[in-house]
C-alpha positions in Angstrom: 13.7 -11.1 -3.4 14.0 -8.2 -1.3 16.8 -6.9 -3.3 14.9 -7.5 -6.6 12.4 -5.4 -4.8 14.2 -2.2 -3.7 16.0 -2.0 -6.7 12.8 -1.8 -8.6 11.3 0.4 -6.3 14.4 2.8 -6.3 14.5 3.2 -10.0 10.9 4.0 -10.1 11.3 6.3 -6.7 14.0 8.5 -9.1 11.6 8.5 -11.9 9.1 10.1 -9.7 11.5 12.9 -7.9 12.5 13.9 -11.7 8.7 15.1 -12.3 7.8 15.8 -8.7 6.5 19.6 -8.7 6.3 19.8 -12.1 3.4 20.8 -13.9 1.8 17.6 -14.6 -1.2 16.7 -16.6 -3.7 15.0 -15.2 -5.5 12.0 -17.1 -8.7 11.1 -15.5 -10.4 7.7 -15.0 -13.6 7.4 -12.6 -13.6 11.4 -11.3 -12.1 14.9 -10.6 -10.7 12.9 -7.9 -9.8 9.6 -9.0 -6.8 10.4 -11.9 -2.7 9.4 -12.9 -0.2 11.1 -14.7 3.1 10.6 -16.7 4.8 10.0 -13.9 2.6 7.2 -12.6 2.9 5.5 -16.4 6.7 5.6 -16.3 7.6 4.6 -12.8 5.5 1.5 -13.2 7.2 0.3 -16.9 10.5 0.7 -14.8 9.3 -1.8 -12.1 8.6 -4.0 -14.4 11.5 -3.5 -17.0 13.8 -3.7 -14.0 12.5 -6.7 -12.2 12.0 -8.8 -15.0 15.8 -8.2 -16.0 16.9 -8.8 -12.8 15.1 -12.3 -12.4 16.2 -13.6 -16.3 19.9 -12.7 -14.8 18.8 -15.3 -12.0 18.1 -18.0 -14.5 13.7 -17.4 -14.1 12.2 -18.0 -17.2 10.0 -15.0 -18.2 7.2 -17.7 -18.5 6.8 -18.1 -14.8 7.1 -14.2 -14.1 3.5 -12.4 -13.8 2.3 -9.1 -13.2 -0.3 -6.9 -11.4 -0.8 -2.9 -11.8 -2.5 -0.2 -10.8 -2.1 1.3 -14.5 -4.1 -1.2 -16.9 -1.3 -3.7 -15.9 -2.1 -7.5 -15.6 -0.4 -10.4 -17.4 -1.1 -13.8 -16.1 -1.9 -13.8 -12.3 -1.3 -17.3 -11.8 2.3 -17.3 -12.9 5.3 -18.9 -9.9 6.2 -15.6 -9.4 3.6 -12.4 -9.3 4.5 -9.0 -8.7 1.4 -6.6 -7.5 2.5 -3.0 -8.0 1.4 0.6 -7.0 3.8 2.9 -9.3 2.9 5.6 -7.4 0.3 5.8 -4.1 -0.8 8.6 -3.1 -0.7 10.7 -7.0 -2.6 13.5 -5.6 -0.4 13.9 -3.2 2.4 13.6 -5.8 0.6 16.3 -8.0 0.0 18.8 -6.0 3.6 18.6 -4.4 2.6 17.1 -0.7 5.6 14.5 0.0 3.2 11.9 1.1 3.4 9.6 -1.8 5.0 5.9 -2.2 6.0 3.0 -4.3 4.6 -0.2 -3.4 5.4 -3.5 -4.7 4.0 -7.2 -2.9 5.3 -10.2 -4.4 2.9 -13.7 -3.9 5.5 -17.0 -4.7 2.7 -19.7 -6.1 0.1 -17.5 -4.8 1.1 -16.8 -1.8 2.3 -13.3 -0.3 5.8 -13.9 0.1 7.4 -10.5 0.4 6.8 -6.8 0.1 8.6 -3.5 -0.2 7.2 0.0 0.0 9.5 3.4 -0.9 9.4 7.0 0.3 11.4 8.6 -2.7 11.4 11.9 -0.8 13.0 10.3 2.3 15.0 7.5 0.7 13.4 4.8 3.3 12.7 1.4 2.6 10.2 -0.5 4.6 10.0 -4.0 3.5 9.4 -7.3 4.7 9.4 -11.2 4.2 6.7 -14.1 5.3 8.1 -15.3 8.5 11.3 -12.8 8.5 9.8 -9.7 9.9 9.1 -6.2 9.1 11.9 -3.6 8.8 12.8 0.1 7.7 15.8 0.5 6.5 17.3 -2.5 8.4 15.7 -1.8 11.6 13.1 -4.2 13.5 9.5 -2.6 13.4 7.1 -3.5 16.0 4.1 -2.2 16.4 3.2 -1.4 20.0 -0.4 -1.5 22.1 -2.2 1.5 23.1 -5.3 2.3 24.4 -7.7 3.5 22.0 -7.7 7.2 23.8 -4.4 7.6 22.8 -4.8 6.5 19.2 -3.9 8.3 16.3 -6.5 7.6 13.4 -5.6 7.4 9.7 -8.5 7.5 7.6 -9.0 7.7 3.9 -12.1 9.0 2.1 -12.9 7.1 -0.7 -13.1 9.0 -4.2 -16.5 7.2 -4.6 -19.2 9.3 -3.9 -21.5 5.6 -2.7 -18.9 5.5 -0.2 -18.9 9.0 1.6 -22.2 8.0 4.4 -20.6 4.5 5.5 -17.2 6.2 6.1 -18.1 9.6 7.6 -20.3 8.2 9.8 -17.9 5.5 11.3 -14.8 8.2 11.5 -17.6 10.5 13.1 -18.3 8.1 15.7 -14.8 6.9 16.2 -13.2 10.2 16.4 -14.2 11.6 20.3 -12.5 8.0 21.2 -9.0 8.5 19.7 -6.5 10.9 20.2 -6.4 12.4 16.8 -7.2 12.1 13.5 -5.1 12.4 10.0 -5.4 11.4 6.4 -2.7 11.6 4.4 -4.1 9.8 1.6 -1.7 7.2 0.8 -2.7 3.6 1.6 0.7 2.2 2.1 2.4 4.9 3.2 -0.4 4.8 6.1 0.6 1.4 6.7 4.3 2.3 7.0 3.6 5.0 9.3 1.8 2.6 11.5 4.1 -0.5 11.4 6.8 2.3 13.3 4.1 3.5 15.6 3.6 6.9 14.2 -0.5 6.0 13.5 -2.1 3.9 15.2 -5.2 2.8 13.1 -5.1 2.7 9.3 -8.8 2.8 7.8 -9.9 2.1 4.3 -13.1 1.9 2.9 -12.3 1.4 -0.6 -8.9 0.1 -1.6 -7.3 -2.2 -3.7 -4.5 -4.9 -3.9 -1.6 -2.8 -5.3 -2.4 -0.4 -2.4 -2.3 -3.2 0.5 -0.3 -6.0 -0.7 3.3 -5.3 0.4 1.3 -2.9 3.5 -0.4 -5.6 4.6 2.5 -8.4 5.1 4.7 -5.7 6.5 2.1 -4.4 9.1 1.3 -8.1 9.9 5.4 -9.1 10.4 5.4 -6.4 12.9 2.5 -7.7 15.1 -0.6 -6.1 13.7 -3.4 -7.0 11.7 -5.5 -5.8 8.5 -8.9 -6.7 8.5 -12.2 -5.9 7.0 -15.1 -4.2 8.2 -16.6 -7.3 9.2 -13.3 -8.0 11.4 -12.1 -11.1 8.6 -8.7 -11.7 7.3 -7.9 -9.8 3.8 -7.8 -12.6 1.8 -6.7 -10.8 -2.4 -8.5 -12.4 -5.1 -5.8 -13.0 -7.3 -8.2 -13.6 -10.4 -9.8 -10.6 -9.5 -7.7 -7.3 -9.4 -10.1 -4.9 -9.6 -12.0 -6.0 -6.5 -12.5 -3.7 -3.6 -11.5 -4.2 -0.1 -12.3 -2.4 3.1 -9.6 -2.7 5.5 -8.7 -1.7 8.8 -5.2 -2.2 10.4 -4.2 -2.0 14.1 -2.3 -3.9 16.7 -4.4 -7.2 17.5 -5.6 -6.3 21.0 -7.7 -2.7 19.6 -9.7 -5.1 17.0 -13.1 -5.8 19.2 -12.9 -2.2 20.3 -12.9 -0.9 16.5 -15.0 -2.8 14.9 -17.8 -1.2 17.1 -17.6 1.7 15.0 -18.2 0.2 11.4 
Protein backbone atom coordinates (compact mmCIF):
# COMPACT_ATOMS: atom_id res chain seq x y z
CA UNK A 1 0.00 0.00 0.00
CA UNK A 2 2.91 2.07 0.40
CA UNK A 3 3.34 2.45 -3.19
CA UNK A 4 -0.40 3.38 -3.74
CA UNK A 5 0.55 5.93 -1.22
CA UNK A 6 3.55 7.86 -2.58
CA UNK A 7 2.26 7.82 -5.80
CA UNK A 8 -0.74 9.71 -4.65
CA UNK A 9 1.16 11.82 -2.56
CA UNK A 10 3.66 12.72 -5.39
CA UNK A 11 1.04 13.72 -7.90
CA UNK A 12 -0.58 15.90 -5.37
CA UNK A 13 3.11 17.17 -4.05
CA UNK A 14 3.64 18.48 -8.08
CA UNK A 15 0.22 19.95 -7.99
CA UNK A 16 1.28 22.01 -5.11
CA UNK A 17 4.89 23.19 -6.41
CA UNK A 18 2.99 24.35 -9.73
CA UNK A 19 1.06 27.13 -7.50
CA UNK A 20 3.55 27.51 -4.76
CA UNK A 21 4.35 31.36 -4.61
CA UNK A 22 1.78 32.23 -6.59
CA UNK A 23 -0.68 34.68 -5.82
CA UNK A 24 -3.26 32.65 -4.25
CA UNK A 25 -6.70 33.45 -3.14
CA UNK A 26 -7.58 32.72 0.07
CA UNK A 27 -11.14 31.12 0.86
CA UNK A 28 -11.94 31.35 4.45
CA UNK A 29 -13.74 28.90 6.73
CA UNK A 30 -13.77 29.48 10.75
CA UNK A 31 -11.17 32.83 10.70
CA UNK A 32 -8.42 35.16 9.23
CA UNK A 33 -6.46 32.28 10.26
CA UNK A 34 -8.17 29.21 9.59
CA UNK A 35 -8.50 29.23 5.38
CA UNK A 36 -7.56 26.82 1.87
CA UNK A 37 -6.92 27.66 -1.47
CA UNK A 38 -6.96 26.24 -5.03
CA UNK A 39 -4.20 24.50 -4.46
CA UNK A 40 -5.44 22.62 -1.43
CA UNK A 41 -8.86 21.68 -3.59
CA UNK A 42 -6.81 20.19 -6.38
CA UNK A 43 -4.08 18.27 -4.66
CA UNK A 44 -6.68 16.49 -2.75
CA UNK A 45 -9.04 15.38 -6.05
CA UNK A 46 -5.67 14.02 -7.27
CA UNK A 47 -5.16 11.80 -4.16
CA UNK A 48 -8.18 10.53 -4.61
CA UNK A 49 -8.48 10.24 -8.53
CA UNK A 50 -5.13 8.54 -8.36
CA UNK A 51 -5.56 6.11 -5.58
CA UNK A 52 -8.79 4.93 -6.45
CA UNK A 53 -7.37 4.12 -10.06
CA UNK A 54 -4.55 2.52 -8.80
CA UNK A 55 -6.58 0.05 -6.47
CA UNK A 56 -9.52 -0.84 -9.43
CA UNK A 57 -6.12 -1.86 -11.43
CA UNK A 58 -5.50 -4.21 -8.34
CA UNK A 59 -8.92 -5.83 -8.75
CA UNK A 60 -10.61 -3.59 -5.30
CA UNK A 61 -14.00 -2.97 -6.02
CA UNK A 62 -14.71 0.84 -5.61
CA UNK A 63 -17.46 -0.37 -3.10
CA UNK A 64 -14.96 -1.25 -0.43
CA UNK A 65 -12.76 1.94 -1.05
CA UNK A 66 -13.64 4.98 1.46
CA UNK A 67 -12.49 8.36 1.94
CA UNK A 68 -11.63 11.01 4.66
CA UNK A 69 -10.57 14.89 3.86
CA UNK A 70 -9.61 17.77 5.15
CA UNK A 71 -11.63 19.62 2.24
CA UNK A 72 -15.49 18.72 2.85
CA UNK A 73 -14.24 15.11 1.84
CA UNK A 74 -15.98 12.06 3.44
CA UNK A 75 -17.67 9.03 1.68
CA UNK A 76 -18.33 6.12 3.82
CA UNK A 77 -15.82 5.64 6.74
CA UNK A 78 -16.55 2.24 7.37
CA UNK A 79 -15.52 0.93 3.93
CA UNK A 80 -12.31 -2.26 3.95
CA UNK A 81 -10.22 0.26 2.85
CA UNK A 82 -10.18 4.12 4.14
CA UNK A 83 -7.88 6.70 3.09
CA UNK A 84 -7.65 9.88 5.62
CA UNK A 85 -6.01 12.70 3.77
CA UNK A 86 -4.43 16.23 4.45
CA UNK A 87 -3.99 17.70 0.69
CA UNK A 88 -1.93 20.11 1.96
CA UNK A 89 -0.69 20.79 5.93
CA UNK A 90 0.58 23.49 6.73
CA UNK A 91 -1.50 26.10 3.78
CA UNK A 92 -0.37 29.07 5.47
CA UNK A 93 2.85 28.12 5.27
CA UNK A 94 2.17 27.15 1.56
CA UNK A 95 0.65 30.71 0.96
CA UNK A 96 2.80 32.87 2.14
CA UNK A 97 5.84 30.91 0.49
CA UNK A 98 7.52 29.28 3.88
CA UNK A 99 8.55 25.58 2.53
CA UNK A 100 7.15 24.03 5.65
CA UNK A 101 4.09 22.47 4.17
CA UNK A 102 3.18 18.51 3.56
CA UNK A 103 0.97 15.97 2.11
CA UNK A 104 -0.33 13.50 4.41
CA UNK A 105 -2.26 10.46 3.78
CA UNK A 106 -3.07 7.41 6.77
CA UNK A 107 -4.71 4.46 5.46
CA UNK A 108 -7.01 2.24 8.34
CA UNK A 109 -7.58 -1.56 6.58
CA UNK A 110 -11.14 -2.62 8.41
CA UNK A 111 -10.64 0.19 10.70
CA UNK A 112 -7.50 -0.15 11.63
CA UNK A 113 -4.40 2.16 10.98
CA UNK A 114 -2.50 0.16 8.70
CA UNK A 115 -0.12 2.45 6.86
CA UNK A 116 0.83 6.05 6.37
CA UNK A 117 2.78 8.32 4.15
CA UNK A 118 3.60 12.03 4.52
CA UNK A 119 5.52 14.22 1.50
CA UNK A 120 7.72 17.25 1.53
CA UNK A 121 7.14 18.40 -2.10
CA UNK A 122 9.93 20.96 -1.69
CA UNK A 123 12.44 18.35 -0.69
CA UNK A 124 11.14 15.30 -2.55
CA UNK A 125 11.24 13.08 0.93
CA UNK A 126 9.01 10.47 1.69
CA UNK A 127 8.45 9.43 5.24
CA UNK A 128 6.17 6.60 5.54
CA UNK A 129 5.45 3.73 7.40
CA UNK A 130 3.55 0.33 7.89
CA UNK A 131 1.82 -1.39 11.26
CA UNK A 132 4.52 -3.57 12.48
CA UNK A 133 7.13 -2.68 9.56
CA UNK A 134 8.70 0.42 10.81
CA UNK A 135 9.09 3.94 10.16
CA UNK A 136 11.35 5.14 7.26
CA UNK A 137 12.40 8.38 5.12
CA UNK A 138 13.19 7.66 1.96
CA UNK A 139 14.27 4.02 2.74
CA UNK A 140 16.10 4.69 5.78
CA UNK A 141 15.25 3.25 9.38
CA UNK A 142 13.96 6.29 11.70
CA UNK A 143 14.35 5.92 15.35
CA UNK A 144 13.63 8.27 17.56
CA UNK A 145 16.22 8.67 20.30
CA UNK A 146 15.93 9.63 24.34
CA UNK A 147 16.92 12.93 25.66
CA UNK A 148 16.70 14.66 28.62
CA UNK A 149 14.09 17.14 28.67
CA UNK A 150 16.94 20.07 28.96
CA UNK A 151 18.01 19.31 25.77
CA UNK A 152 14.65 19.16 24.12
CA UNK A 153 13.60 20.94 21.19
CA UNK A 154 9.81 21.86 21.53
CA UNK A 155 7.34 22.04 18.61
CA UNK A 156 4.33 23.74 19.42
CA UNK A 157 1.30 24.76 17.51
CA UNK A 158 -1.14 27.55 18.36
CA UNK A 159 -4.43 26.76 17.71
CA UNK A 160 -6.44 29.17 15.22
CA UNK A 161 -9.17 29.01 17.97
CA UNK A 162 -9.25 31.86 19.92
CA UNK A 163 -11.00 29.33 23.25
CA UNK A 164 -7.73 27.70 22.83
CA UNK A 165 -4.99 30.46 23.17
CA UNK A 166 -5.02 30.37 27.62
CA UNK A 167 -4.68 26.44 27.89
CA UNK A 168 -1.85 26.43 25.33
CA UNK A 169 0.17 29.55 26.19
CA UNK A 170 0.23 28.80 29.56
CA UNK A 171 1.43 25.10 29.27
CA UNK A 172 4.32 26.26 26.44
CA UNK A 173 4.99 29.10 29.04
CA UNK A 174 5.66 26.74 31.76
CA UNK A 175 7.41 24.20 29.68
CA UNK A 176 9.62 26.48 27.86
CA UNK A 177 12.66 27.39 30.78
CA UNK A 178 12.87 23.29 30.79
CA UNK A 179 13.62 22.56 27.13
CA UNK A 180 16.26 23.59 25.04
CA UNK A 181 14.31 25.51 22.47
CA UNK A 182 11.23 26.17 21.12
CA UNK A 183 9.87 26.21 17.31
CA UNK A 184 6.53 26.18 15.53
CA UNK A 185 6.48 25.56 12.16
CA UNK A 186 2.92 25.02 11.88
CA UNK A 187 2.50 21.94 10.12
CA UNK A 188 1.20 19.00 12.21
CA UNK A 189 2.76 16.22 10.25
CA UNK A 190 5.59 17.75 9.10
CA UNK A 191 6.25 18.32 13.01
CA UNK A 192 5.88 14.67 13.39
CA UNK A 193 8.36 13.93 10.58
CA UNK A 194 10.81 16.23 11.93
CA UNK A 195 10.61 14.45 15.19
CA UNK A 196 10.54 10.69 14.11
CA UNK A 197 14.46 11.68 12.58
CA UNK A 198 15.34 13.48 15.82
CA UNK A 199 15.28 16.96 14.54
CA UNK A 200 12.33 17.98 17.38
CA UNK A 201 11.90 16.48 20.14
CA UNK A 202 8.29 17.11 21.38
CA UNK A 203 5.46 17.70 18.98
CA UNK A 204 2.51 19.63 20.82
CA UNK A 205 -1.09 20.13 19.59
CA UNK A 206 -3.86 21.49 21.17
CA UNK A 207 -6.30 21.42 18.55
CA UNK A 208 -5.83 18.94 15.62
CA UNK A 209 -7.48 16.72 13.64
CA UNK A 210 -7.31 13.16 11.95
CA UNK A 211 -6.01 14.11 8.48
CA UNK A 212 -3.30 16.00 10.30
CA UNK A 213 -2.12 12.95 12.68
CA UNK A 214 -3.15 9.81 11.05
CA UNK A 215 -0.15 8.80 8.85
CA UNK A 216 2.11 11.14 11.77
CA UNK A 217 1.03 9.28 14.37
CA UNK A 218 1.78 5.47 13.01
CA UNK A 219 5.00 6.75 11.70
CA UNK A 220 6.20 8.43 15.04
CA UNK A 221 4.89 5.34 16.86
CA UNK A 222 7.01 2.65 14.34
CA UNK A 223 10.03 4.59 15.33
CA UNK A 224 9.64 4.23 19.13
CA UNK A 225 7.64 7.23 20.19
CA UNK A 226 4.34 7.86 21.30
CA UNK A 227 1.26 10.43 20.60
CA UNK A 228 -0.79 11.04 23.41
CA UNK A 229 -3.34 13.42 24.74
CA UNK A 230 -3.27 15.89 27.31
CA UNK A 231 -4.51 13.51 29.78
CA UNK A 232 -1.41 11.22 28.81
CA UNK A 233 -4.15 8.39 26.79
CA UNK A 234 -3.60 6.75 23.59
CA UNK A 235 -5.14 8.72 20.43
CA UNK A 236 -7.66 6.60 19.69
CA UNK A 237 -9.57 8.44 15.85
CA UNK A 238 -13.20 8.29 15.90
CA UNK A 239 -13.71 7.12 12.64
CA UNK A 240 -17.58 8.10 12.64
CA UNK A 241 -16.53 11.25 13.79
CA UNK A 242 -14.09 13.33 11.48
CA UNK A 243 -14.47 16.55 12.66
CA UNK A 244 -13.51 15.72 16.25
CA UNK A 245 -10.71 17.47 17.96
CA UNK A 246 -7.74 15.91 19.48
CA UNK A 247 -4.98 17.33 21.67
CA UNK A 248 -1.92 15.43 21.16
CA UNK A 249 1.49 15.37 22.36
CA UNK A 250 4.27 13.18 20.80
CA UNK A 251 7.73 12.30 22.37
CA UNK A 252 9.90 9.32 22.88
CA UNK A 253 8.08 7.05 25.72
CA UNK A 254 10.50 7.69 28.60
CA UNK A 255 9.76 12.09 28.53
CA UNK A 256 5.88 11.20 28.90
CA UNK A 257 5.49 11.59 33.04
CA UNK A 258 7.86 14.58 32.78
CA UNK A 259 5.47 16.41 30.10
CA UNK A 260 2.41 15.88 31.11
CA UNK A 261 3.30 18.06 34.19
CA UNK A 262 3.02 20.94 32.16
CA UNK A 263 -0.66 20.52 30.71
Amino acid sequence: MINVLKSAAAEAGTILLNYYKKNLTLNYKTSHKDFYTIADIESQKAIKETITNLLLKKGVDESEIGFIGEENLHVDSKRKHLFVIDPLDGTTNFASGLDFFSISIGYFYEGSLTAGLIHRPTTKDFYYAQKGQGAFKNNKPLKIVEKPLKECLFDGVVSSRPDKYPELFNSFKNIFPHVSGFRSIFSMALSNCLLAENVFNIVVNGHTFIWDISAAKLIIEESGGIMIDFKGLPINFDLNNPKLAYNTISCHPRLKSEILKFF
